[in-house]
N, C-alpha and C positions, 0 to 999 in steps of 0.2 A: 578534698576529692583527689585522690589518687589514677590519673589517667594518664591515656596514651592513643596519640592522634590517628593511630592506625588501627586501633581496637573499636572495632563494629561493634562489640555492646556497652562500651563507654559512648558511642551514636547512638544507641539506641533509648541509653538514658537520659543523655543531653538534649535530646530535639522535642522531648515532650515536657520536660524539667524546669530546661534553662530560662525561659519567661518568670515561671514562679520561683525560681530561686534570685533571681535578677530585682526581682519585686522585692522579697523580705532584704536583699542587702538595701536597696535604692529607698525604703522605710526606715532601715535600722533598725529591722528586725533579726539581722545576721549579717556575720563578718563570714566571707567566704577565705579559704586559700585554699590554690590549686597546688598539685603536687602534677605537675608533667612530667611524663618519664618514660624513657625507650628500650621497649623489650620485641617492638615488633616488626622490625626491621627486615627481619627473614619473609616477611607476608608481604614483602613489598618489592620490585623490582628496582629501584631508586632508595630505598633509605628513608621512604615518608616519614617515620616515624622519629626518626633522630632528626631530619631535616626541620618537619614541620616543627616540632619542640623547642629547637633552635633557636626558628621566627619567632613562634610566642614567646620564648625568655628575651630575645632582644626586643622587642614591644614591652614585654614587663620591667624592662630597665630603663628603657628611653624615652616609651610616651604609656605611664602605666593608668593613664584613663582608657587607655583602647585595649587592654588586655582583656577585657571580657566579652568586647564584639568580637575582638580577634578570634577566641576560645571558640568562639559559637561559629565563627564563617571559617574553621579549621575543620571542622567536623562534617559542615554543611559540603565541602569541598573533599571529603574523606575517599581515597580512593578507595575500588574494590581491594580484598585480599587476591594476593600474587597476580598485579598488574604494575604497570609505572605507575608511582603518584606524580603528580604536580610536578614540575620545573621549580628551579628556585625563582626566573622569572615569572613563572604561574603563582607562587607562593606570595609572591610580591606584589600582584595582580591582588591575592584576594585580600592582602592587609589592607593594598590601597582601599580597597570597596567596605572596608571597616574603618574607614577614618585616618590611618595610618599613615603619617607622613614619611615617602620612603627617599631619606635625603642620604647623603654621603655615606654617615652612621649607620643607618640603616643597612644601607648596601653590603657595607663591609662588613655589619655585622654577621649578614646571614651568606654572604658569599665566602666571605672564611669560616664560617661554621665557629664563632667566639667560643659559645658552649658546649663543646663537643667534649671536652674531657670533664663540665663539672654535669650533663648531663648522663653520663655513662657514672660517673661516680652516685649520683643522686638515685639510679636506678638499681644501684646494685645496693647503694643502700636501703633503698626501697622494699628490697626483697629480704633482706637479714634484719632488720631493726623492725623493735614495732613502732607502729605510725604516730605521727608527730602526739596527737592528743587521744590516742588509743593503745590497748594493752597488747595486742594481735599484730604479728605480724603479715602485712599484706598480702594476700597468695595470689593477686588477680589486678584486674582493673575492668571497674570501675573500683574502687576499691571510698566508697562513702561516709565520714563520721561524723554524727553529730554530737558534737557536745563528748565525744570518747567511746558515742555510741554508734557499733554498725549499721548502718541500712542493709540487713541481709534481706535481698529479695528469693532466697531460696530458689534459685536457679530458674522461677517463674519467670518467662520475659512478661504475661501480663503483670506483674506487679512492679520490672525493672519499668517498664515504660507508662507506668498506673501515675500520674500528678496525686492523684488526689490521697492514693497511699502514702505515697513519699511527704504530704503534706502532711499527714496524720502521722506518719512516722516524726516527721521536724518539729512540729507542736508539740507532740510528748515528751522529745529530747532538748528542745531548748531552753536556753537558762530564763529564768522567770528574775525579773527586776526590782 
C-alpha cells in the first residue's frame, strides 16, 4: 500500500479496511508492506504529511510491533485539508495511545525529523518507478497491490470504501498454497 497520512482517500480506504486486512496478516493469510510517502505537504499548514511519515518510519524501526496501530490512529487523527495538523507533541500523544513507547529515541527521532531526506527520496521515487511488486507506476495514493495486482476502485468512493469488494478483490489476487 502506497499512502500518505494527509490524503483523505487513503482515510477513506483505511477506516473501513484496516480490521480486515489486520485479520488476513494476524491468520497469515497476507504479508502486508506499507509504502509511506509525502506528496501532501502543500494541503497542510504544518507539514502533516512529511511529519506524520516521519513518526511512523521511526515506530517502524524502533518498536515495529506498533507500526500498524500506529498506521491506523495516524489516519484516525488526519487533519482536514489546508489546516494545522497535529504538533509533533500531538503526534506523540497519538503513538503514545497506540502502545508506543515514546523514550529518548523516540523523541529525537521525530524531533529532528531522522527521515526527512530518505522520505523525500522514497516519494519521488514513488512517483518515477513502478511499485515494488507491480508493473505501473504509482499516479496517486492510495495507490493498492495485491499480489502485482491493482485494486482499481475506478474512482468509485463506494467501492474505495466497499470491505467486502476489497475482500473479493484479495481473494482473487492472493497467492494460493
Amino acid at each position: 500500500i502506497y499512502q500518505d497520512y494527509q490524503c483523505p482517500i487513503c482515510k477513506y480506504f483505511e477506516e473501513p479496511n484496516a480490521t480486515q486486512i489486520k485479520s488476513w496478516v494476524d491468520s497469515g493469510e497476507a504479508t502486508i508492506e506499507f509504502h509511506p510517502i509525502s506528496f501532501l505537504d502543500g494541503q497542510s499548514l504544518n507539514n502533516y504529511s512529511s511529519r506524520s511519515t516521519n513518526a511512523a518510519l521511526c515506530v517502524a524501526n524502533a518498536q515495529p510491533g506498533k507500526f500498524y496501530d500506529v498506521n491506523t490512529a495516524l489516519y484516525a487523527n488526519q487533519p482536514d485539508e489546508n489546516t494545522a495538523g497535529p504538533s509533533d507533541a500531538d503526534l506523540k500523544e497519538t503513538l503514545k495511545g497506540a502502545g508506543v513507547a515514546i523514550d529518548a529515541d523516540m523523541n529525537s527521532c521525530i524531533d529532528q525529523k531522522r527521515y526527512a531526506k530518505y522520505i523525500e527520496n522514497r516519494t519521488a521515487e514513488a512517483f518515477s518507478q513502478p511499485a515494488v511488486t507491480g508493473k505501473d507506476i504509482p499516479r496517486g495514493t492510495p495507490y493498492v497491490l495485491v499480489n502485482g495486482n491493482l485494486y482499481d476502485w475506478g474512482g468509485k468512493a463506494e467501492d474505495l470504501v466497499n470491505p467486502a469488494r476489497f475482500a473479493q478483490f484479495f481473494t482473487t489476487h492472493q497467492k494460493k498454497t
